[in-house]
N, C-alpha and C positions, 0 to 999 in steps of 0.2 A: 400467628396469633401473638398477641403483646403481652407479655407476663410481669416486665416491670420495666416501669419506664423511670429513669431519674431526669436531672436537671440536663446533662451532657449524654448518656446512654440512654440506650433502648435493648431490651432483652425479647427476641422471638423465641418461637416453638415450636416445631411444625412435630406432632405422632405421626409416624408411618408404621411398618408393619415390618423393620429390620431389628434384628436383635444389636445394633449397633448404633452409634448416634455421629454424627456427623455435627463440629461444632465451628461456625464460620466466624471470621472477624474482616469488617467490610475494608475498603480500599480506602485510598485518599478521594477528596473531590467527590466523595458519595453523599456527603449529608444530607443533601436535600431528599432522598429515600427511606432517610433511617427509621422515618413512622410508618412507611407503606412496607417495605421490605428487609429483604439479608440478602448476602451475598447467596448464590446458591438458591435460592428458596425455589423458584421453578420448577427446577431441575430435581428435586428433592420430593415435592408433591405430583411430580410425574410418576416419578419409580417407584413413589413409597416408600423413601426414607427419612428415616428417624430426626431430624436435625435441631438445632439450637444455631439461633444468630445474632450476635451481639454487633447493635451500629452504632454511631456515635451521630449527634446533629451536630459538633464542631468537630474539625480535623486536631484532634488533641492527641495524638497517638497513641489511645487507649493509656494517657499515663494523666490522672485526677481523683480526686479524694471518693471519688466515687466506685474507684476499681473493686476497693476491697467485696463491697458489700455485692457487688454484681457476681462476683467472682464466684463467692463462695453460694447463690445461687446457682450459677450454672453446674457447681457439685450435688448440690441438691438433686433438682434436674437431670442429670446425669447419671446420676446412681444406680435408677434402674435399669440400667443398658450395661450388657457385658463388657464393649468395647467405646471407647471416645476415638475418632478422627478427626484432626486438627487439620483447617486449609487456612491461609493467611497470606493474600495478597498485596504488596506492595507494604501501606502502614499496617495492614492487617498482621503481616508475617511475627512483626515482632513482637502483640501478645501471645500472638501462636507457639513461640516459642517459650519466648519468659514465663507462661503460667502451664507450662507444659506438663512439669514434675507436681506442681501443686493438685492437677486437678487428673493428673493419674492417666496421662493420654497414650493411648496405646501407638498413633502416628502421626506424626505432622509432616505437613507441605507446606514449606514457605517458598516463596515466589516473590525475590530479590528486597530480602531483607535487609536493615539497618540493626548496625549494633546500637545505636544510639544515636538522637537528634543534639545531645547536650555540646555547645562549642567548647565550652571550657574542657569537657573529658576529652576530645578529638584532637585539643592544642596540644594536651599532655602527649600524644603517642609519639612514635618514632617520624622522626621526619621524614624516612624511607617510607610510611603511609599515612601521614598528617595531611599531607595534599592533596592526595586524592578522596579522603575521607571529606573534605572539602570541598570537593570537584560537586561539576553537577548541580542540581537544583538545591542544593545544603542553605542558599543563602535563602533564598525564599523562605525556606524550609525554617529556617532561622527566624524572620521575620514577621509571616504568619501562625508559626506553632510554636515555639519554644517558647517558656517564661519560665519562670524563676519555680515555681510550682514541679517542673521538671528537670530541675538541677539535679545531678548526679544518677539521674537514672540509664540506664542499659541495662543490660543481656549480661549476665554474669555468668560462670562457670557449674554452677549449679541448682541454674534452670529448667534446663532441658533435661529430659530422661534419655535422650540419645539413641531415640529412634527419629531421626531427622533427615528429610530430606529437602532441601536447598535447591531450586532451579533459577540462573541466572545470566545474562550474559557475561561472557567473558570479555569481549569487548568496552562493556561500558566499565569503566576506570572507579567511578563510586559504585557502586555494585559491585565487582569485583575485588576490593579492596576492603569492603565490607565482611565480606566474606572470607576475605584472609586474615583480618581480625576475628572472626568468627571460630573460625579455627583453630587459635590458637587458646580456645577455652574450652571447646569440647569437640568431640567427633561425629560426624554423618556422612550423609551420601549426600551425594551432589550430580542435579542433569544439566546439562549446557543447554544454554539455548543461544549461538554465535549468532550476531548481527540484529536480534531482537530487539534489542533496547530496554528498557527498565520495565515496559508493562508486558511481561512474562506472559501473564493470563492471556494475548491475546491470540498468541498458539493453542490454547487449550480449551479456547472454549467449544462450543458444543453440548449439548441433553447427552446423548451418548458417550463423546468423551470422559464428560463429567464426572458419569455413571462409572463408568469402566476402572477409572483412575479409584474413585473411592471402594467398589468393590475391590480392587488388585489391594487396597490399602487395610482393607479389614482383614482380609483372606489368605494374601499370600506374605514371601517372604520379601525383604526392601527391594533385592537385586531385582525380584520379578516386577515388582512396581515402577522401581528404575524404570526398567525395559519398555512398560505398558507405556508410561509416560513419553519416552524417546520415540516410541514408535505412533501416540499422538502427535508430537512437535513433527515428526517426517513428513507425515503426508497431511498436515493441516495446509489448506487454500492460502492463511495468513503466511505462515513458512515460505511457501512458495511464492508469493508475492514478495516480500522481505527480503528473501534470495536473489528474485529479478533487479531490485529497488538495488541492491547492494554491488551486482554485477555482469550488469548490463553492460555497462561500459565496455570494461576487462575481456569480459567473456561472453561473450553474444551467443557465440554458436552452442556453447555448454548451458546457458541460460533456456534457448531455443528445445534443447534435448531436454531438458527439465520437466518445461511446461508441456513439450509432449505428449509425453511420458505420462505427467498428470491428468492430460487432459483424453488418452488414447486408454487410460487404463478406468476413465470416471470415477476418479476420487470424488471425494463429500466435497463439491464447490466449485466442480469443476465449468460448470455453466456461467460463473460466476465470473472464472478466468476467465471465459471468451467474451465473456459480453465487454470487457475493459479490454475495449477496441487498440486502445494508445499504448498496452503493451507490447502488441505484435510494430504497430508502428515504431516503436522506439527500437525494437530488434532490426526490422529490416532497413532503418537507419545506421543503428550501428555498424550492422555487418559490410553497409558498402563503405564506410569509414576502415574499416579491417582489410579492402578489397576483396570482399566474401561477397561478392555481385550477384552470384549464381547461388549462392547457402540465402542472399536475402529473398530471391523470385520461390526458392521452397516456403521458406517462411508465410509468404503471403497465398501461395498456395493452401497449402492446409491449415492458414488460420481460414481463408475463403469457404473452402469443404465443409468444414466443423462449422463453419457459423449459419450458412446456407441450409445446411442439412438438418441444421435443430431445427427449423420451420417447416423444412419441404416435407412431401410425402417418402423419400425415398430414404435410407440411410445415408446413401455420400451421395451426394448432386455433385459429379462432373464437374468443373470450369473449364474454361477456356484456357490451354497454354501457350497460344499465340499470343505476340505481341505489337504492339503499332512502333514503326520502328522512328518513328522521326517527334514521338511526342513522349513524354516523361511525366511525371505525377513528381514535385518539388514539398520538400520535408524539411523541415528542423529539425534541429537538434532535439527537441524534447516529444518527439513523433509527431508533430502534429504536420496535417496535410495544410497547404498555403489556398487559400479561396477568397473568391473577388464578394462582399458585401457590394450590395446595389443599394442598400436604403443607406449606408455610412460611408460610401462612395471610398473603400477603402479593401487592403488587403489583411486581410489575417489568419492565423490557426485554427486549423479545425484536430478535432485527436478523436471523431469519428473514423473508422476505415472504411467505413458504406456511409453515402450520404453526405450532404450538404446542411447547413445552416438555414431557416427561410429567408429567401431571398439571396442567398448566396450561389453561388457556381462555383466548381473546382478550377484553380490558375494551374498551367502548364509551362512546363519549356520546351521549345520549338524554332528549331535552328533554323532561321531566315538568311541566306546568304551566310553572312563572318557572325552576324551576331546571334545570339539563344536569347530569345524575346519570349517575356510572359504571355502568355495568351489565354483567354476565356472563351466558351463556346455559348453558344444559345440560341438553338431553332436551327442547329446544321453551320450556321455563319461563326466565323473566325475574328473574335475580335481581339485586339490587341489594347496592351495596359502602357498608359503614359503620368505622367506626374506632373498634375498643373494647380498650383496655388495649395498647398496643401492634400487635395484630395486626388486621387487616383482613377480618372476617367477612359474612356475606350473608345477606340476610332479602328477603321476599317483600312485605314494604311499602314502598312510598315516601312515607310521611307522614312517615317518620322525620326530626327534627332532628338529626341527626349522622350522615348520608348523607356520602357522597364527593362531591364536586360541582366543576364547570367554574365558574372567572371570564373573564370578559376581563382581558387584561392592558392595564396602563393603561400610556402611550408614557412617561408622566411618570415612573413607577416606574425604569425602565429603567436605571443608572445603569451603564451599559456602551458608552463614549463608543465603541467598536471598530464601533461596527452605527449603522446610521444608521434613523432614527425608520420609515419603511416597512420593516423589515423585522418590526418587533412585530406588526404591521394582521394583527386575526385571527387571532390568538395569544393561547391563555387558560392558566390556573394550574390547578394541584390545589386547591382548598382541601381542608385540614384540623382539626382543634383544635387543632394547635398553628401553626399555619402553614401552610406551602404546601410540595407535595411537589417533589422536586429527584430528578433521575434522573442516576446517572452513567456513563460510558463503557461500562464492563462490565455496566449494568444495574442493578445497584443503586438504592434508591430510599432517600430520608431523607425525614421529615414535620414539620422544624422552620423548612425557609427562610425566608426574609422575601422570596426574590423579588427578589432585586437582581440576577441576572444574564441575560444573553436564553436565554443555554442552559439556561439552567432553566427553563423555558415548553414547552409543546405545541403542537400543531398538530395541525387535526383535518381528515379526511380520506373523504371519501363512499364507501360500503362497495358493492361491485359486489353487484347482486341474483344470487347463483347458481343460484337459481329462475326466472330467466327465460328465457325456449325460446332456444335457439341452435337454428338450422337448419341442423345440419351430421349426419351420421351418426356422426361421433365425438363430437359433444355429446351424442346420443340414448344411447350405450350410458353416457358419463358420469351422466347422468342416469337411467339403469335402476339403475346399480349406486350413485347414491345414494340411489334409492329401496329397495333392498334394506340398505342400511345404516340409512335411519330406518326400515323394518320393526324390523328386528333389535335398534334402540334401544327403540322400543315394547314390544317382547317385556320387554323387561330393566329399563323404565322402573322397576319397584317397588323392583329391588334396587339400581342409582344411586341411587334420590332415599334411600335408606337409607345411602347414603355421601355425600350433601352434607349429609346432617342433621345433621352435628356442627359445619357452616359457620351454620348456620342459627337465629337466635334469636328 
């Protein structure tokens, strides 16, 4: 509910049934919300708590001729509750702090606070942290928010009541350095959140979370809040993604134990990680880059089971851990599986692990004589991938001199000083006629490289036999019903092979 609205602010109110109140101040990039909601509000009218949310419909940093009068409503408002809890995100943190002592708050959470957006205070500091108070999105920040209206304002020494608690990455350089100005004006707790980046909140969210964190914050003592908190950022889905996102490269097979770990023990999200197919693919790429060949065929195992298994009838559906030995499944660098489009007469990324594209087929490598020629299947038949006039067509011979074909990549070539020389080992190129093909994030593929960087390379990968007997009764009816499906493609064999003849020269 809306209790007063001015020109730049919006003051909410949600009564719940807590002898405490919970008082929010919304993010940046929120204002289009500020008449429908607060930060917080859901979560609030779920549990039954007490809250007040103050939004802004411009990103002003809560600093305008308006503050006073809203201010000393939200003391009003407040009065009759024993306790205030302050949360304050991103621009949110820093009234949470600054009117902390004024309005008699019993705790606050700031979530990568700014001492101040003012340029002229930030040129003043030490030049040991002028630059990084700098850093960051400050110019923006500068250009969109700041005027002269907010000259001289920050966070002074005798705002806060110094029950404070600060979560931040250490990593990020303006955050970090904000908070070592922070510092040196009063005292608090502080939780890390390493590799997060500036939007803190988005380890924490959650109904539950939410709940938890402001309960520990009415009830108990900092340290145990700390703790509640660390031990949300641990096992949040986003953490563990941010984790893989950060080191994946480095550390594949630790990244591997991770998600595990998260995903064997069913954390809150865990369905979530499986369904983000292109993570496990990016792992069983990296680790044949590591020559972890054997850690990457686990990987694809049990992401297979867990994925399998949430549809089937059974808790773990068996796979196959046979392999076809002369045929490979072909990767980039950024997970994605390589497949022949029929309707754009072209090759590109897929970062599904199950399944195709419409209209598309999985491309393999498939050592013909000396050379490893791309290859596509369709109806049982073997067709091979060539380069004519731009687009990428299929013929039934492999004599051809202008096939698509696998090199090894040479360690020498590599001039990508970021990767150190194991991680090339068994690692090959596209060739093409004009060069070597290069895939990029969204899939896209170009055919003119020359090969200079690692992410442009492949990684090739042993293909699970799906023909070979599993001895499970959920394998057997799997296996009837794809035997009713290559029935059904027999039948119809005449009229496909009448629609890849236009691939076909």
């Amino acid at each position: 509910m809306i209790v007063l609205e001015g020109r730049e602010l919006v003051l909410h109110h949600h009564e719940g049934e807590t002898s405490y109140c919970v008082l929010t101040f919304t993010a940046r990039d929120q204002v289009h919300l500020a008449q429908t909601t607060f930060f917080g509000e859901s979560v609030f009218k779920k549990h039954n708590i007490s809250a007040i949310g103050l939004t802004t419909k411009i990103d002003n940093w809560f600093i305008n001729d308006e503050m006073d009068h809203f201010i000393s409503k939200i003391k009003e408002l407040s009065s009759k509750y024993e306790k205030i809890i302050a949360i304050g995100p991103s621009m949110g943190a820093y009234p949470a702090i600054k009117y902390s002592k004024f309005l008699n708050i019993h705790r606050i959470l700031a979530l990568a606070p700014k001492w101040t957006i003012d340029p002229n205070l930030i040129e003043a500091q030490d030049p040991a942290i002028k630059d990084h108070l700098l850093s960051g999105n400050m110019i923006d920040i500068f250009h969109r928010v700041y005027d002269d209206t907010k000259k001289g304002q920050c966070i002074e020494a005798d705002d806060a009541n110094g029950n404070v608690i600060i979560c931040y990455d250490p990593y990020s350089n303006l955050d970090k350095y904000n908070v070592i100005k922070l510092k040196s004006l009063f005292s608090f707790h502080e939780v890390l959140f390493p590799h997060c980046g500036h939007i803190v909140l988005d380890q924490l969210y959650g109904s539950e979370n939410l709940k938890n964190i402001v309960h520990s914050m009415s009830h108990d003592e900092m340290e145990v809040t700390c703790s509640v908190i660390t031990k949300v950022r641990r096992n949040h889905k986003n953490r563990i993604i941010k984790s893989f996102e950060v080191g994946n490269e480095r550390h594949p097979y630790y990244c591997f134990l991770m998600l595990k770990k998260f995903i064997q023990k069913k954390k809150s999200g865990y369905k979530d990680i499986i369904s983000r197919q292109y993570i496990f693919s990016i792992l069983m790429d990296r680790l044949i880059r590591k020559n972890l060949s054997s850690t990457s065929t686990v990987v694809e195992l049990f992401f297979r089971n867990h994925w399998i298994s949430s549809v089937a009838e059974s808790k773990i559906l068996p796979v196959s851990t046979e392999y076809k030995k002369d045929l490979f499944s072909i990767m980039d660098f950024h997970g994605a599986r390589i497949e022949y489009s029929f309707i754009d007469e072209i090759i590109t990324g897929n970062n599904y692990f199950f399944g195709s594209r419409d209209f598309c087929s999985k491309v393999y490598a498939k050592k013909i004589g000396d050379i490893i020629a791309l290859v596509t299947y369709w109806d049982g038949q073997i067709f091979y991938l060539y380069f004519n006039n731009g687009k990428i067509l299929l013929t039934n011979f492999s004599d051809r001199n202008d096939l698509l074909t696998l090199s090894l990549a040479d360690k020498e070539q590599s001039t990508d000083e970021s990767h150190v020389n194991h991680l090339v080992n068994n690692i090959y190129r596209i060739k093409t006629p004009h060069g070597y093909a290069m895939s990029s994030p969204g899939g896209g593929m170009i055919f003119h490289s020359q090969f200079e960087l690692t992410w442009e390379s492949f990684s090739l990968h042993p293909c699970i036999d799906q023909e070979a007997a599993i001895t499970s009764f959920a394998s057997e009816k799997a296996d009837n019903h794809n035997n009713k499906i290559q029935k059904h493609s027999n039948e119809n064999k005449e009229k496909k092979s009448g629609f890849l003849s236009r691939f076909i020269r």
